[in-house]
C-alpha positions as CSV (number, residue, x, y, z in Angstrom):
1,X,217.6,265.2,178.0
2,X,218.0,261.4,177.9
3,X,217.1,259.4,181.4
4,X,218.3,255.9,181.8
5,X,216.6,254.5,184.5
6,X,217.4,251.6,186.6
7,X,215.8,250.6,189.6
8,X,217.1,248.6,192.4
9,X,216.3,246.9,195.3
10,X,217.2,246.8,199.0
11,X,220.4,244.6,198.6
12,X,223.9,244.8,197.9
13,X,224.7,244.5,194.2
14,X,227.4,244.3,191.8
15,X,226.9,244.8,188.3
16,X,229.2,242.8,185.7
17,X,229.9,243.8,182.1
18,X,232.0,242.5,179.2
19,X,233.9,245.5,178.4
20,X,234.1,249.4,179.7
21,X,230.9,251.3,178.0
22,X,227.3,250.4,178.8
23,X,225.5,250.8,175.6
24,X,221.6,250.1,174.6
25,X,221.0,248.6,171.5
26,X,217.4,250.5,169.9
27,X,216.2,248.3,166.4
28,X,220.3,247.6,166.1
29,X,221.6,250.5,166.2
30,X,224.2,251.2,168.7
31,X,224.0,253.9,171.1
32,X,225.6,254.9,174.5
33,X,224.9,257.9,176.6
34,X,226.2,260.7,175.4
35,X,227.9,264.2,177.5
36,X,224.8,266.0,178.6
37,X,222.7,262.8,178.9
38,X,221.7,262.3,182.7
39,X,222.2,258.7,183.9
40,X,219.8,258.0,186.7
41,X,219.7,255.3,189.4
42,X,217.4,254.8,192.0
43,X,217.9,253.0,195.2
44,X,215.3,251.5,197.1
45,X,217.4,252.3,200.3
46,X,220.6,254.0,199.6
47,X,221.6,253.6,203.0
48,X,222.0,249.6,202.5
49,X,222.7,249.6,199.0
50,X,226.6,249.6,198.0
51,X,226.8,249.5,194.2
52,X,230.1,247.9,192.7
53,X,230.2,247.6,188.8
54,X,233.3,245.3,187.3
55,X,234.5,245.4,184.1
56,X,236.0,243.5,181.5
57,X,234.9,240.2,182.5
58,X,233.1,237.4,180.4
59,X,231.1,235.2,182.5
60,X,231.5,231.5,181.4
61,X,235.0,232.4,180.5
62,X,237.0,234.8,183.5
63,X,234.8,233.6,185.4
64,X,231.3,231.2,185.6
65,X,228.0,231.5,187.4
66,X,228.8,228.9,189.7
67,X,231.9,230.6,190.8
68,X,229.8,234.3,191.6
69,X,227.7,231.9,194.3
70,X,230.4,230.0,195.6
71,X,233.8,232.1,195.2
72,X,232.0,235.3,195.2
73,X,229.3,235.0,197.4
74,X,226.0,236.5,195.7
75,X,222.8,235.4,197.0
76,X,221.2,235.6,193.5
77,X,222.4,235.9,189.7
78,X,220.4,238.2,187.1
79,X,221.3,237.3,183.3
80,X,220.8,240.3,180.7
81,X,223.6,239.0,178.2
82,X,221.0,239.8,175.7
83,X,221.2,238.3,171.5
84,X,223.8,240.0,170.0
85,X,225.5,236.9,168.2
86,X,224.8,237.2,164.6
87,X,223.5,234.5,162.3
88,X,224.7,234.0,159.0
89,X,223.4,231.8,155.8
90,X,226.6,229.2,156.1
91,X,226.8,229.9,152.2
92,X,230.1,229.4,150.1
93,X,231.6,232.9,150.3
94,X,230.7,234.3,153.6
95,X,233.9,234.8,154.4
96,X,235.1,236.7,151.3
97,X,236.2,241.0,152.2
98,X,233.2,243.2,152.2
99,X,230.5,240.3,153.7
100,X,229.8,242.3,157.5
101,X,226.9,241.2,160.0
102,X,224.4,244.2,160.6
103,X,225.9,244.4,163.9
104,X,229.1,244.6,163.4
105,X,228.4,247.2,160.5
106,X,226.4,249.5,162.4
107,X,228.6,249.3,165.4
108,X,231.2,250.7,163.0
109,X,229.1,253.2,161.8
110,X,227.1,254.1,165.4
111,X,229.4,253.4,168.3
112,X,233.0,253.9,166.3
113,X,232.1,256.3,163.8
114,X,233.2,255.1,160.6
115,X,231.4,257.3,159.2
116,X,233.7,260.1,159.8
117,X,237.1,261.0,158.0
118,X,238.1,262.1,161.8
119,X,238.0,258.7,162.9
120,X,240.1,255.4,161.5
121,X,237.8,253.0,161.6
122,X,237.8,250.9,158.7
123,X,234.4,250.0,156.6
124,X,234.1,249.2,153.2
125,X,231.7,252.6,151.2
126,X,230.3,250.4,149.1
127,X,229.3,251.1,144.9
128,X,226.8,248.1,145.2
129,X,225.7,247.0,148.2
130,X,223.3,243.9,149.2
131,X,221.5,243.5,152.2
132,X,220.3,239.8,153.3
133,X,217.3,240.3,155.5
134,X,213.7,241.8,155.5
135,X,214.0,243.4,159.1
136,X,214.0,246.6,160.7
137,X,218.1,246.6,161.4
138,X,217.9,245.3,157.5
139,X,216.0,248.7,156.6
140,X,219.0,250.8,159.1
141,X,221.8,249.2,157.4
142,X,220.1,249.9,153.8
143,X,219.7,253.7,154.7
144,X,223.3,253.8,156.4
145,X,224.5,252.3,152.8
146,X,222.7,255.0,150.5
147,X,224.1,257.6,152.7
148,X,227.9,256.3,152.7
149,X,227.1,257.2,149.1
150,X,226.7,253.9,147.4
151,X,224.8,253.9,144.4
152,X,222.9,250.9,144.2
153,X,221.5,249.6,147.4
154,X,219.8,246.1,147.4
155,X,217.8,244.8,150.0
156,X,217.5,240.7,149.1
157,X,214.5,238.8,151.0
158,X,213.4,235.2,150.2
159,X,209.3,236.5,150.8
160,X,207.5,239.0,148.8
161,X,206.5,242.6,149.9
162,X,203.7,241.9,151.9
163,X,205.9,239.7,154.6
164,X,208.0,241.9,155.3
165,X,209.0,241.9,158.9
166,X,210.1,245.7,159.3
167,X,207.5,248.2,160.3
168,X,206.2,249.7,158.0
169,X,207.8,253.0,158.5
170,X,211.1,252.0,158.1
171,X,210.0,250.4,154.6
172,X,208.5,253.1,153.6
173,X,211.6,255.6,154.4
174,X,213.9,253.2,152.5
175,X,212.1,253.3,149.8
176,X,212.0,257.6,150.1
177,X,215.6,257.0,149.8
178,X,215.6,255.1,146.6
179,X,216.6,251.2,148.0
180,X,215.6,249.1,145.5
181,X,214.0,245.7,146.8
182,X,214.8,242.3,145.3
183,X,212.3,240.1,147.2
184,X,211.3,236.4,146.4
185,X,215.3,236.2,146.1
186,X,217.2,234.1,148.4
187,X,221.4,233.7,147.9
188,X,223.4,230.3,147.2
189,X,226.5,231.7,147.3
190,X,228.6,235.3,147.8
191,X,230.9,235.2,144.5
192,X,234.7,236.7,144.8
193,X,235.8,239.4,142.0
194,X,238.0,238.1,139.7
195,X,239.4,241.4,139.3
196,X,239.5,241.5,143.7
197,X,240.7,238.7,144.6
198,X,239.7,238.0,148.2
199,X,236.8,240.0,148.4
200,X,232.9,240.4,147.3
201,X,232.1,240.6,143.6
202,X,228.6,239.5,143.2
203,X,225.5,237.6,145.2
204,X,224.3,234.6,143.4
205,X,221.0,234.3,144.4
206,X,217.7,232.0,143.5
207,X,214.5,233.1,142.7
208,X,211.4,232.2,145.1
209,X,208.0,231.6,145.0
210,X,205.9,231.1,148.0
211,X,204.1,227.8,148.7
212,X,201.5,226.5,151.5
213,X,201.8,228.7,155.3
214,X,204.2,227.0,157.8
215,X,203.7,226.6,161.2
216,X,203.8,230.9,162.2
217,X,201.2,230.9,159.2
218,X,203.4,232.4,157.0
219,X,203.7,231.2,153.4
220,X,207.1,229.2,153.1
221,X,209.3,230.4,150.4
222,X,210.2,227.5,147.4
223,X,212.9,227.4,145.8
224,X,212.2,227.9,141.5
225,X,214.7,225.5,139.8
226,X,217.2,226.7,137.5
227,X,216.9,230.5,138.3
228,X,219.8,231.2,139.4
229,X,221.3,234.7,138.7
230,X,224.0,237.1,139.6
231,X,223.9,240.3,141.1
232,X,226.7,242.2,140.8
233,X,227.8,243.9,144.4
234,X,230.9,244.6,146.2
235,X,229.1,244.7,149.6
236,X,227.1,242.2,151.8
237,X,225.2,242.9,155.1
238,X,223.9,239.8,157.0
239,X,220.8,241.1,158.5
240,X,219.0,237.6,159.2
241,X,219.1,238.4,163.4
242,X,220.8,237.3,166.8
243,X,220.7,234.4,169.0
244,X,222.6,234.4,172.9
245,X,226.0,233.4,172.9
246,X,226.2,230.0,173.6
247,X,229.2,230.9,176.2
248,X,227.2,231.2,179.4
249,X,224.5,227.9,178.6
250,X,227.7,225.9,177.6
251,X,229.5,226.6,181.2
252,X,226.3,226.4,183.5
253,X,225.6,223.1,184.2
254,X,221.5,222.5,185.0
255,X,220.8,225.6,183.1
256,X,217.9,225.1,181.1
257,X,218.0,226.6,177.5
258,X,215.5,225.7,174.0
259,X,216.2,224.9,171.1
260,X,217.4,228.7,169.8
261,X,219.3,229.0,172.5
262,X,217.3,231.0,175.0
263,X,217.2,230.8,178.5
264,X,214.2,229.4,179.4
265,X,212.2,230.8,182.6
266,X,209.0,230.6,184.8
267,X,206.3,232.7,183.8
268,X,207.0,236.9,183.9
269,X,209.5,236.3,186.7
270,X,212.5,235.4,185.5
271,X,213.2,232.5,187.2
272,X,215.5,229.7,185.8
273,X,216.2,226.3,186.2
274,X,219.2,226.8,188.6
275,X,218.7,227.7,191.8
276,X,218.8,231.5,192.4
277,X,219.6,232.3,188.8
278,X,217.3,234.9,186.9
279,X,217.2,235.8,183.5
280,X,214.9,238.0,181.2
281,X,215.1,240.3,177.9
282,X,216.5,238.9,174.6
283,X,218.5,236.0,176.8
284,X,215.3,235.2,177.2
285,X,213.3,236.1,173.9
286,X,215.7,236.5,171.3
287,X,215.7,239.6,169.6
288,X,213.1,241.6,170.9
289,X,212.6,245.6,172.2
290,X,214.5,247.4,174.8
291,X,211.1,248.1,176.6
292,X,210.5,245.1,177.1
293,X,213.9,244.0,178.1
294,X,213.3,246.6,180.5
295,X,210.0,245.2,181.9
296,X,211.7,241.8,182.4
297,X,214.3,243.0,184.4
298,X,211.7,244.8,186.9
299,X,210.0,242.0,186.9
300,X,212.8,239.9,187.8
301,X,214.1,242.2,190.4
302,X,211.0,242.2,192.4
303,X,211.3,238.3,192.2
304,X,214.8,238.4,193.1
305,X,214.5,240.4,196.5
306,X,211.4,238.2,197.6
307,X,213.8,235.3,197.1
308,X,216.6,236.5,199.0
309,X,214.7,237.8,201.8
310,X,212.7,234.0,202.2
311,X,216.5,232.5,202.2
């Protein structure tokens, strides 16, 4: 049986989400609990503790941080928006039929179950199918490909073997499963079928070589000019990661954030630049683990009752 554990302190709290289902998101695939699964919360003092969960509000849009201190009347504010906006190359053809981000194609196949004939949610099954990204979610949507019973499943990445990011497990099972890896390839362009019109018939991509290490001490990838080629595919999956949405920096004045978009903080705590504001896990990190997402928020819950009690 699956626990989901969430501890919480001696206060009042309210717990805001964006829409109806919590979910967890494990190396991008979606899940949720499911009938059976025990959810488990444990309350400091449950005789002082009223717990009120609201739905289907966006903060920074139905409603802003400053307005829960002054309107709603919370001592403190803890931000677990997490990194769920996909990135994307900004290459001519991104917006052609059949291009998905890995999140939005495994929440189809995960959470909405596109997967089965039962269901109607749409998803292109793919005969050719590209993957942009070296990743772990890269490997998941690679494997969810081959199974939707595509025949030729591509995983592009601008570095060689050797730098890929995924674990090696997860290259290692996709390569059980007969993906076949173009690496030192990086695409130019998603290329529209003539025959289609409107949606994916090929990935033009370059070929790479890999220079001096950059600043991480990875070697950068170089361009090689004038190799251009075509790969013929009727499907693309953007796996190339998150970043926050920019919704809640954009509408919190004094909020400090860097240069990826994170929420920066002091030290394991979780403490922002505003006053009474907390943040921690991918917010915070970018794209990172639930367990540590998990560690952050303890963190920052410990943190949070010793500054409401010093108030």
């Amino acid at each position: 049986m699956t626990r989901f554990h969430c501890v919480l302190q001696r206060h009042d709290f309210s717990t805001i989400m964006s829409g109806r289902i919590p979910t967890l998101t494990l190396s991008g695939v979606s899940v949720r609990p499911q009938p059976g699964d025990e959810l488990e919360i444990t309350i400091a003092n449950p005789d002082r503790s009223t717990d009120t969960v609201m739905t289907d509000i966006l903060i920074g849009k139905t409603i802003s941080i400053d307005e829960l201190f002054d309107e709603y009347g919370f001592d403190a504010v803890f931000v677990g928006t997490g990194a769920g906006l996909p990135m994307f190359m900004k290459i001519p053809g991104e917006g052609l039929d059949g291009v998905y981000s890995a999140n939005e194609y495994l929440t189809r196949l995960n959470l909405m179950k596109a997967y089965d004939p039962e269901y109607d949610t749409p998803i292109t099954k793919g005969n050719a199918v590209a993957i942009v990204g070296g990743g772990n979610v890269a490997m998941d949507a690679s494997r969810w490909a081959k199974r939707l019973g595509a025949e030729h499943v591509y995983v592009v990445y601008r570095r060689g073997m050797e730098e890929l990011p995924a674990r090696k497990e997860e290259v290692e099972h996709a390569i059980e499963e007969e993906i076949e890896f173009k690496t030192l390839c990086n695409p130019v362009a998603v290329i529209e079928d003539e025959k289609n019109p409107g949606h994916v018939g090929a990935i033009r991509c370059i070929k790479m070589e890999l220079g001096e290490p950059d600043a991480s001490g990875r070697r950068s990838p170089k361009a090689v000019p004038g190799s251009e080629f075509d790969l013929p595919v009727d499907t693309v999956i953007m796996s190339l990661g998150t970043s926050p949405n920019p919704l809640i920096r954009s509408t919190t004045p004094g909020l400090e954030t860097n240069k990826h978009g994170c929420i920066v903080t002091e030290g394991d705590e979780g403490k922002t630049s505003r006053e009474g504001v907390y943040a921690g896990g991918d917010a915070v990190t970018g794209a990172a683990t639930v367990i540590k997402a998990m560690g952050a928020g303890k963190a920052a819950a410990k943190a949070m009752d010793e500054y409401i009690q010093n108030k």
